[in-house]
C-alpha positions as CSV (number, residue, x, y, z in Angstrom):
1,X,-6.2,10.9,14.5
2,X,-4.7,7.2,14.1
3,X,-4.6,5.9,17.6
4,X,-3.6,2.2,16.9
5,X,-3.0,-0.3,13.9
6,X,-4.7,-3.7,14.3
7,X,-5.3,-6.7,11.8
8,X,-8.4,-8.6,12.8
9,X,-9.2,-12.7,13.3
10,X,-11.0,-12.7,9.9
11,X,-8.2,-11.5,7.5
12,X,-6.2,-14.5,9.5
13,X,-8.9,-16.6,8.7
14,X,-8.7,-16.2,5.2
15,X,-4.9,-15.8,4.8
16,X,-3.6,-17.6,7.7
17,X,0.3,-17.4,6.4
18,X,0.3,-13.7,6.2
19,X,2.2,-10.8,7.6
20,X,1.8,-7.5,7.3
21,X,4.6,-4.6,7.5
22,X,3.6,-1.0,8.9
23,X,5.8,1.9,8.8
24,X,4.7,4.8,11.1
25,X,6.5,7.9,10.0
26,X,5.6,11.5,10.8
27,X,7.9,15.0,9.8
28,X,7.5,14.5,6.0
29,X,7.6,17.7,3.9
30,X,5.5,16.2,0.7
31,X,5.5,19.6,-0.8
32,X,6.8,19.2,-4.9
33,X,9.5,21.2,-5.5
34,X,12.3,21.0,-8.5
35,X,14.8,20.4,-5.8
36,X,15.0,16.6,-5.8
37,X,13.3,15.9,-9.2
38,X,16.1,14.6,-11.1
39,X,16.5,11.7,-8.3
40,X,13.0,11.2,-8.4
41,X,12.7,10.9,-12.1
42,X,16.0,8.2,-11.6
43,X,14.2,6.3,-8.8
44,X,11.2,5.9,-11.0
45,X,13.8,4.6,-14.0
46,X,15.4,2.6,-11.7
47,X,12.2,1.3,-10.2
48,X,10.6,0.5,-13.5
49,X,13.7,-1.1,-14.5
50,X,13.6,-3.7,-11.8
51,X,10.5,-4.4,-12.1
52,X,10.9,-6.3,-15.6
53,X,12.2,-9.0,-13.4
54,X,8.7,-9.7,-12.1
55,X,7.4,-9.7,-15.9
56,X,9.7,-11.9,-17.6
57,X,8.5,-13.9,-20.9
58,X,5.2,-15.6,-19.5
59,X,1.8,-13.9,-20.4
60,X,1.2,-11.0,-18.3
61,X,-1.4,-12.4,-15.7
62,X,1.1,-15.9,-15.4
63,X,3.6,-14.1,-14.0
64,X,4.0,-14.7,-10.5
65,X,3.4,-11.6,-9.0
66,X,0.5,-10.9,-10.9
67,X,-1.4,-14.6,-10.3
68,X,-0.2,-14.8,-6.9
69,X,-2.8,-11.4,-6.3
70,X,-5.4,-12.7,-8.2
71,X,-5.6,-16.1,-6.5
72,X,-5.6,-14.1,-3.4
73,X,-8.4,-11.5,-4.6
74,X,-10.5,-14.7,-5.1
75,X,-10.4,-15.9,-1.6
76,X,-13.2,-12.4,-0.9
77,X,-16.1,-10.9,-2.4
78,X,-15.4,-8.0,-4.6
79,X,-16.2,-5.9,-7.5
80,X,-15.5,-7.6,-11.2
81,X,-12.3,-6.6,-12.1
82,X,-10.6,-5.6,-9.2
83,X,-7.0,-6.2,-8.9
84,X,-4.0,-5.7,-6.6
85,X,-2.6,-2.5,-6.8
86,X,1.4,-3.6,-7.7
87,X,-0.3,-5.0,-10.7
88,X,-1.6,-1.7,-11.3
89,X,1.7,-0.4,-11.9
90,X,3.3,-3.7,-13.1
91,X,0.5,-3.1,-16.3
92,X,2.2,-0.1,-16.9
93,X,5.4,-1.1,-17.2
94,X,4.7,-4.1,-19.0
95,X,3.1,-1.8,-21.2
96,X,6.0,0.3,-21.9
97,X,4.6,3.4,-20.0
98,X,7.0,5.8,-18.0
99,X,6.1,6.8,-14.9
100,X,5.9,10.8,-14.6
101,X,6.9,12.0,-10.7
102,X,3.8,12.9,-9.0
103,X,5.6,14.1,-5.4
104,X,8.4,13.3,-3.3
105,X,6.9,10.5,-1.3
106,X,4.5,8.9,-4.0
107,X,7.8,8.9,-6.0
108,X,9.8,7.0,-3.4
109,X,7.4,4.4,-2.9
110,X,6.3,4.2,-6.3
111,X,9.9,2.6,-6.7
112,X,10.3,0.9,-4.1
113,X,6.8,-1.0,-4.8
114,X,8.0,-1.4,-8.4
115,X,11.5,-2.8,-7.3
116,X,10.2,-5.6,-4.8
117,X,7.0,-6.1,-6.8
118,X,4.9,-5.5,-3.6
119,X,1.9,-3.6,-3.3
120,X,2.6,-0.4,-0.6
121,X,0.3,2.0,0.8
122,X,0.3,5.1,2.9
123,X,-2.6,6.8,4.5
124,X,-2.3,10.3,6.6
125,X,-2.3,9.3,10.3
126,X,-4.0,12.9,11.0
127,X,-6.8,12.0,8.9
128,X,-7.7,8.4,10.3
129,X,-10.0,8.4,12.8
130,X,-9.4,6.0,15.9
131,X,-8.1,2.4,15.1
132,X,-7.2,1.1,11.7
133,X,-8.3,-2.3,10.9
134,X,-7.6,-4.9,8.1
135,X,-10.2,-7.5,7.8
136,X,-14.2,-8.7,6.3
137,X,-16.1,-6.2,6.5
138,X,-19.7,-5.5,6.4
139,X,-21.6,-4.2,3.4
140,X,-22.1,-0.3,3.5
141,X,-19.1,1.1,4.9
142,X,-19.1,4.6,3.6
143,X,-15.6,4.9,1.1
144,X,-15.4,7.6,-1.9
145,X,-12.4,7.0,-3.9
146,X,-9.6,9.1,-4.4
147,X,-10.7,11.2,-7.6
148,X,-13.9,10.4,-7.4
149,X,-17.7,12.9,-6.9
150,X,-19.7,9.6,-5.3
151,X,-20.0,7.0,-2.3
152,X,-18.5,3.7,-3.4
153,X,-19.5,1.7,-0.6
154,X,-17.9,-1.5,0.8
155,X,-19.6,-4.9,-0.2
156,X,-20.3,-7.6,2.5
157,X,-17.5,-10.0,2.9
158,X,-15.0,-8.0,1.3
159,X,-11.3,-7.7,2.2
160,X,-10.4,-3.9,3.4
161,X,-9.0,-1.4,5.7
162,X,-11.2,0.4,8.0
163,X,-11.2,3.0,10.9
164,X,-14.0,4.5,12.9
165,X,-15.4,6.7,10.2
166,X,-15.3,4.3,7.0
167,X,-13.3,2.5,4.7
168,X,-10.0,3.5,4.4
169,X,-8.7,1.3,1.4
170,X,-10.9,-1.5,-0.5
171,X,-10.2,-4.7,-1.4
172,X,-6.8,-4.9,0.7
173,X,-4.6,-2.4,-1.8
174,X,-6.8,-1.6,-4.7
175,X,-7.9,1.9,-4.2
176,X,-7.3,4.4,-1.5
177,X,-10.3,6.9,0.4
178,X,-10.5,10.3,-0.4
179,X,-10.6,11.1,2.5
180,X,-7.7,9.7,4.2
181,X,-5.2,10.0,1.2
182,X,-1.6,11.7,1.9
183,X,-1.5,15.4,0.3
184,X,1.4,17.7,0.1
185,X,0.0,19.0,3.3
186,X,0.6,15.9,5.4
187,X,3.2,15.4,7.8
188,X,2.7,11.9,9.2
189,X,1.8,8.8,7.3
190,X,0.7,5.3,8.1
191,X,2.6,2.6,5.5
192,X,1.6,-0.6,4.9
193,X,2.9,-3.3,3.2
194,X,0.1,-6.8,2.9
195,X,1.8,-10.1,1.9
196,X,0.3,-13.4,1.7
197,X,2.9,-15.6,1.9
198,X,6.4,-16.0,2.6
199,X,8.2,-15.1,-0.9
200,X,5.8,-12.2,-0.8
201,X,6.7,-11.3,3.1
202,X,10.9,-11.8,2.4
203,X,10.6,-9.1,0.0
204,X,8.2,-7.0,1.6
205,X,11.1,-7.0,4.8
206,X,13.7,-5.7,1.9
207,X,11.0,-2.8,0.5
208,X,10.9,-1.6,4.2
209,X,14.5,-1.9,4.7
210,X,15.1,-0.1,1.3
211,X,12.3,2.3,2.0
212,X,13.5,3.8,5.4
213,X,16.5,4.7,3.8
214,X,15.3,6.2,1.1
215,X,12.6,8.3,3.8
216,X,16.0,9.5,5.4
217,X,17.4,10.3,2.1
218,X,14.3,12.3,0.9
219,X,13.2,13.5,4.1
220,X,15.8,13.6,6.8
221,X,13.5,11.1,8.8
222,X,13.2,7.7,10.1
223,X,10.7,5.6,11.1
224,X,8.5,6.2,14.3
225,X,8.1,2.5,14.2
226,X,8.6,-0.5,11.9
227,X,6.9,-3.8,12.6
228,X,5.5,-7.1,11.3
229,X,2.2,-7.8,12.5
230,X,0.9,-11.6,12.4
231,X,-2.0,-13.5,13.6
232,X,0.3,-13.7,17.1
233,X,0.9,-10.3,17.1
234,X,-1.9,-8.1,14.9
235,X,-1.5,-5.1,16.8
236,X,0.6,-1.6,17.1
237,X,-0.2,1.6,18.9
238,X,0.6,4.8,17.6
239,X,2.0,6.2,20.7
């Protein structure tokens, strides 16, 4: 179980101008049902909709969104091809893909992410083992990907989030563990929200705002805790 959220000297080291939001949240009911589909399905619209202002005319990976990530990604070893997970779902849209609901709060932050062009993650607090960290890490951390039959193990000097047991998510917000991913099951979730610098931070602060409202919309919930951790203050317990 998630005991306490920390950020550690090395990711600082790299991205010294960084913050990151977490969103500790617990009493979600992630079962899909046809109840709130329709609003999901507009969220996703709506989403997808606002996210063409982070495309505009230039060539896809000129946007500023997208080359903003991939100067980041450079600063840390990874595997070739890698990329931020907003672009991810900015490809899609630039693509002229829909977005299908996959459940209630995938959905919500799917469009939220989309809206702010920030990447946003969630992990099952239950799950996590001890303290999460964000930082270098060594080569070998176990991690098997969500959808995946194999160990995809962490490579030395890469960027990623850790607990006690493993990897949790690689190469800051590219891909998500197995074994730590939310499920319909879940009832408390970690979010996270990485920025790099301060036009990335100012709207990360509005997905956050925009996403606790939608989690009491959705859910009947709010937040546990919201904060900003920095390289003054990299820490949060759960409790």
């Amino acid at each position: 179980m998630l005991e306490k959220v920390t950020v550690d000297p090395s990711f600082w080291e790299l991205f010294p101008d960084a913050q990151v939001n977490i969103m500790l949240v617990s009493g979600i009911d992630n079962h899909d049902t046809d109840d709130n589909l329709a609003c999901r399905r507009k969220l996703l619209r709506e989403g997808s909709d606002k996210a063409e202002d982070f495309l505009g005319a230039a060539a896809f990976a000129k946007n500023p969104v997208v080359a903003e990530w991939r100067q980041a990604y450079q600063q840390f070893k990874k595997k070739k091809g890698v990329r931020a997970s907003i672009e991810a779902l900015l490809k899609r849209i630039d693509k002229g893909e829909d977005l299908h609901p996959i459940s209630p709060l995938v959905d919500v932050y799917n469009s939220v992410s989309l809206a702010h062009g920030v990447p946003i993650g969630i992990e099952d607090q239950d799950k996590l083992a001890g303290t999460m960290h964000l930082g270098q890490v060594h080569e070998g951390l176990p991690f098997q990907p969500v959808g995946a039959d194999k160990d995809e193990p962490t490579l030395e000097g890469e960027v990623a989030w850790y607990d006690d047991q493993g990897a949790v998510c690689r190469c800051l917000n590219w891909r998500d563990a197995q074994r730590t991913m939310l499920d319909e099951d879940s009832t408390k979730g970690v979010i996270v929200i990485e920025s790099v610098n301060a036009d990335q931070a100012q709207r990360a602060n509005e997905a956050m705002s925009d996403l606790e409202e939608l989690l009491e919309e959705f859910f009947g919930i709010k937040p546990d805790k919201s904060v900003v951790l920095t390289k003054d203050a990299p820490s949060v317990d759960v409790d």
